[in-house]
N, C-alpha and C positions, 0 to 999 in steps of 0.2 A: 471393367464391366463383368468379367466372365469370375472373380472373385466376392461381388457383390452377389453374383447370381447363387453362386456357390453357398455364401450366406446366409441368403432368404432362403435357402433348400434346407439348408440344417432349422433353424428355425422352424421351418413347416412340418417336417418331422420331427421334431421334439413337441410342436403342439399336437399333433394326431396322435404320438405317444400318449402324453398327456391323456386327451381325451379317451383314448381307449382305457387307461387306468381306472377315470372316473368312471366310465359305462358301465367297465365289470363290478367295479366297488356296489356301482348301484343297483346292478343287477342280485349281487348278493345278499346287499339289503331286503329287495324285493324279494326275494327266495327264501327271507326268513333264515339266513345261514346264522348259524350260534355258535360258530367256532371260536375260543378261547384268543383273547390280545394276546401275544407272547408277550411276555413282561422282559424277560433278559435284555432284550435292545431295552425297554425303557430304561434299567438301572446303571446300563454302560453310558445309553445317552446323560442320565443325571450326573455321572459320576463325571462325564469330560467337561459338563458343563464350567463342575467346581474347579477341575482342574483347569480349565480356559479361563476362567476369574481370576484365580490365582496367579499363574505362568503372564496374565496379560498385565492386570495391575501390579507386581512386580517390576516389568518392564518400562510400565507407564512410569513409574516411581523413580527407578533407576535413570530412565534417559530424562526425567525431567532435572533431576538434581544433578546429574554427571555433565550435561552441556548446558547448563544454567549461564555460566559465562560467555557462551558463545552466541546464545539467540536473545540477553539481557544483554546489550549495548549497554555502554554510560551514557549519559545523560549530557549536551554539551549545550543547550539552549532553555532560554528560563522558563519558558511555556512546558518544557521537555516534562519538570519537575512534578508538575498539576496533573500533566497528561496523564503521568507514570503511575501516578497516585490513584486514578479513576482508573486505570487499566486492570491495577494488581487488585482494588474493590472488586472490579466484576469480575475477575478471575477468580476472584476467592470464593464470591456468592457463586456463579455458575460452577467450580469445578468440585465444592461439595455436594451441590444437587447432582451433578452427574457421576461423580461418585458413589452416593447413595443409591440414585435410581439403577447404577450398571450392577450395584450388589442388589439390591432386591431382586432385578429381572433373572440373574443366573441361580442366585438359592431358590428361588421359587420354583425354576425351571425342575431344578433338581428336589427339594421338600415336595413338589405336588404331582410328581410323577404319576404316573398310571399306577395303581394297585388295585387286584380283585375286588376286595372286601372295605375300599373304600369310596362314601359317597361324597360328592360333590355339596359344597355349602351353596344354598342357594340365596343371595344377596343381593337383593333387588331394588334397595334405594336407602342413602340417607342424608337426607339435609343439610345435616352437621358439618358432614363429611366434607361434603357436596361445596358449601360454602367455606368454609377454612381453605382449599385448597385450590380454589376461586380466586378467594379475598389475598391470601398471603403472597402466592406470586405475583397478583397486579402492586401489589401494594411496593414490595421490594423493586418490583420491573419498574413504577412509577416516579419512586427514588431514582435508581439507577439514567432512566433516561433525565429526566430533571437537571440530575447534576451535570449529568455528559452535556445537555445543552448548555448549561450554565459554563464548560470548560471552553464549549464550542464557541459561545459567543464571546468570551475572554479573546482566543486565541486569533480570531477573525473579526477584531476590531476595528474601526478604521485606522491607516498607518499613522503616526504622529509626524509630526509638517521636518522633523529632522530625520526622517529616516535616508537608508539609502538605497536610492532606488537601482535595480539590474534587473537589466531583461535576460531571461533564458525562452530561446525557441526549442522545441524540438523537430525535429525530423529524421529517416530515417538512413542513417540511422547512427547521429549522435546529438548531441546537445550543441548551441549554438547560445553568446554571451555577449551583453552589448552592455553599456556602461556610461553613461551622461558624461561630457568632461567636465571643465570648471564652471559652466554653469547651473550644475546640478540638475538639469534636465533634458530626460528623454526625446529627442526627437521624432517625428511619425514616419509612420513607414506605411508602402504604397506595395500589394501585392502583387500589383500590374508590373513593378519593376523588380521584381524579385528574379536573379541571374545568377550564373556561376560565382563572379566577385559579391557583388550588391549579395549574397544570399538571405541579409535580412528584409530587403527592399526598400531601404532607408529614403525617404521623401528629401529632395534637396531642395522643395521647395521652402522646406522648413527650418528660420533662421538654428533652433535649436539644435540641429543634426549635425550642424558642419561641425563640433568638436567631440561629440561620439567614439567611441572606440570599441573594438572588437578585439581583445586580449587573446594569448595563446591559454592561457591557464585562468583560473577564477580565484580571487582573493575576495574576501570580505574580512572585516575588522569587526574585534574582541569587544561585549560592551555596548556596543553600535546598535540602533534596529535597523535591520536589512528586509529591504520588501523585495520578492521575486516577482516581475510582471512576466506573467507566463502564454504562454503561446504555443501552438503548433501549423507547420507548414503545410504539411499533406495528412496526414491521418490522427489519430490519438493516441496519445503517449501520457506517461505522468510520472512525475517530479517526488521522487522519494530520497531523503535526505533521512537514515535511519537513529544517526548518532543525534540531532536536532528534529525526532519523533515529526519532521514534517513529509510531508506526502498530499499534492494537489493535483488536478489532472490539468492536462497541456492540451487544449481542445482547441481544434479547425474552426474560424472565424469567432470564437468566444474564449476574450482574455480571459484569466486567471490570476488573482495573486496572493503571495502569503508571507508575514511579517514576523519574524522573530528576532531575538537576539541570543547571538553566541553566548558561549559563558567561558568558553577553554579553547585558547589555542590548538594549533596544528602540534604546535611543539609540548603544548603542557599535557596532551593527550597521548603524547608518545611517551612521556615520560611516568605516566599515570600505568601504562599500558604494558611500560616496557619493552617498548615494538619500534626501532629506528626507523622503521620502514612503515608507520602508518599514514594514513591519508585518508578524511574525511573525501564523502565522494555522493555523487546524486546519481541514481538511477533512474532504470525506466521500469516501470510495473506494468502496464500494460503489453500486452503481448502482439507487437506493431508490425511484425513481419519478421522474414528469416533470419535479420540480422540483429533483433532486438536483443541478444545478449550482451554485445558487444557495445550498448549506448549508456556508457560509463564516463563519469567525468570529475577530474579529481578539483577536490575544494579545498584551500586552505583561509586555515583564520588564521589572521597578523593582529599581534598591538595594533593599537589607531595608529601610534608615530611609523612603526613600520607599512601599515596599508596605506597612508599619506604618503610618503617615499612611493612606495611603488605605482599609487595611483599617477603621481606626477609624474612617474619617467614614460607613460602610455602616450602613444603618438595616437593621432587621431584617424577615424577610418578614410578621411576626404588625405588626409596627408600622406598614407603611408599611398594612397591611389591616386593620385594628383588629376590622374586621366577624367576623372568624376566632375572635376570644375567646371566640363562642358554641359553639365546637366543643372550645374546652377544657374537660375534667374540673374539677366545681366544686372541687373540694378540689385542683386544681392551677393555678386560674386565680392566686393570690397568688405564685407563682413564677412565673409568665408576665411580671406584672405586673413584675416585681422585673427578670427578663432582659429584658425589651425597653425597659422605661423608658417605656411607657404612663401615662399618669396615670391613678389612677380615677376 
């Protein structure tokens, strides 16, 4: 409090500064004063102007092409390709406009400096003008948005009836993975039972749940469409996947999901990469609390033969917790029994 206070204090005095600045300005005014503008500060100001053009676009220049490989991922999913394609368009259109406008604004700064003996053009309207630079930005912007929806609505199609479906929760503050067994579907879950084991709140009254699984690590398979049904437990999180250009958000009572397909293994991107130690991996972009740095979770792609393999050797979540069976409906516990391969 007594730093806040401190604060608003500085502030108050810098605006009564201010204000007394303006007072006398205008008091001078009013008095008719005709003392000469010094022009020196103006030619030093024009001159660092050039020089801060220079020294900055330079630098812009330089770090753009010197970590070029570090903030351009590869590409590892097929939507990735489209995206990449409409990203580097609007970067090219937007980063020549701002280009150009950041050099007009500092030559100018510096060309129209204050001098005695010169007057000001006065330029009070022109149509032409007016319209051309109206018409050209919508027209480009009109483009621009068009196609993005056109990538958008590719991308966020409905899934096709063989994808494979995984649930990611987040909460905080990691990600949580749940996984259909062999019957290809999801089970529902119930937030009323949501516990320290149960943490997804897996519904058992639901025959599809008993063969469900909750893996230590995340596998998807090469090739495959893979749909993420996304979720969050307590707060808002969201789901970025950089190398597969996906990013959806993981919102409190409103699922989410997002369909893509790999293009390159775990291992063909290490090999791409030259990096034994890499690993595709999903984050979190929202900034969910103190420990959101740390909600990291690594992803690998397999062949189908090999994600097949792995998928089989997954025990199911009722199995590896057997204790759970008292939560089964008596007249459905013999089909528990049957999908998870519990003995009685």
């Amino acid at each position: 409090m007594f730093n806040l206070a401190i604060g608003l204090g500085v502030v108050l005095l810098l605006a009564i500064l201010f204000l007394i600045f303006r007072i006398s300005s205008l008091i001078s005014v009013a008095k008719g004063n005709t003392n000469k503008i010094e022009t020196s500060s103006n030619k030093i100001n024009g001159a660092m102007f050039i020089v801060f053009l220079v020294g900055t676009g330079f630098l812009f220049f330089w770090y753009s092409f010197k970590e070029f490989d570090n903030y351009n991922l590869p590409v590892a999913s097929e939507h990735g390709s489209e995206y990449e394609f409409l990203f580097w368009i609007t970067m090219a259109v937007t980063g020549v406009v701002f280009v150009l406008t950041q050099f007009l604004l500092f030559y100018f700064s510096w060309k129209y400096q204050y001098k005695e003996n010169t007057k000001a053009l006065f330029y009070p309207e022109n149509n032409k003008l007016e319209i051309i630079w109206t018409f050209v930005p919508a027209v480009v912007l009109a483009i621009l948005v068009f196609t993005g929806w056109r990538v958008w609505t590719d991308i966020t199609a409905p899934a096709p009836e063989n994808t494979n479906n995984i649930e990611i929760m987040g909460y905080q503050f990691a990600w949580g993975v749940r996984y259909p067994g062999l019957d290809g579907e999801l089970g529902n879950t119930d937030y009323r039972v949501i516990e320290a084991t149960n943490s997804f709140g897996i519904d058992f009254n639901d025959k599809a749940s008993y063969d469900d699984f909750i893996p230590r690590e995340m596998h998807i398979p090469k090739g495959e469409p893979v749909t993420f049904n996304i979720r969050a437990r307590d707060v808002l999180h969201s789901v970025f996947a950089p190398h597969f250009r996906l990013k959806m958000d993981a919102v409190p009572g409103m699922p989410t999901s997002f369909t893509f397909t790999a293009t390159k293994t775990t291992e063909e991107m290490r090999e791409e990469l030259n990096d034994p130690e890499f690993n595709y991996e999903i984050a979190c972009t929202e900034v969910c609390g103190r420990g959101h740095y740390s909600m990291k979770l690594t992803l690998i792609v397999d062949e189908p033969e090999e994600y097949m393999e792995w998928y089989a050797e997954q025990e199911s979540f009722l199995k590896r917790n057997p204790e759970y069976l008292s939560k089964v409906p008596t007249e459905l516990k013999e089909v528990a029994l049957l999908k998870t391969g519990i003995e009685n």
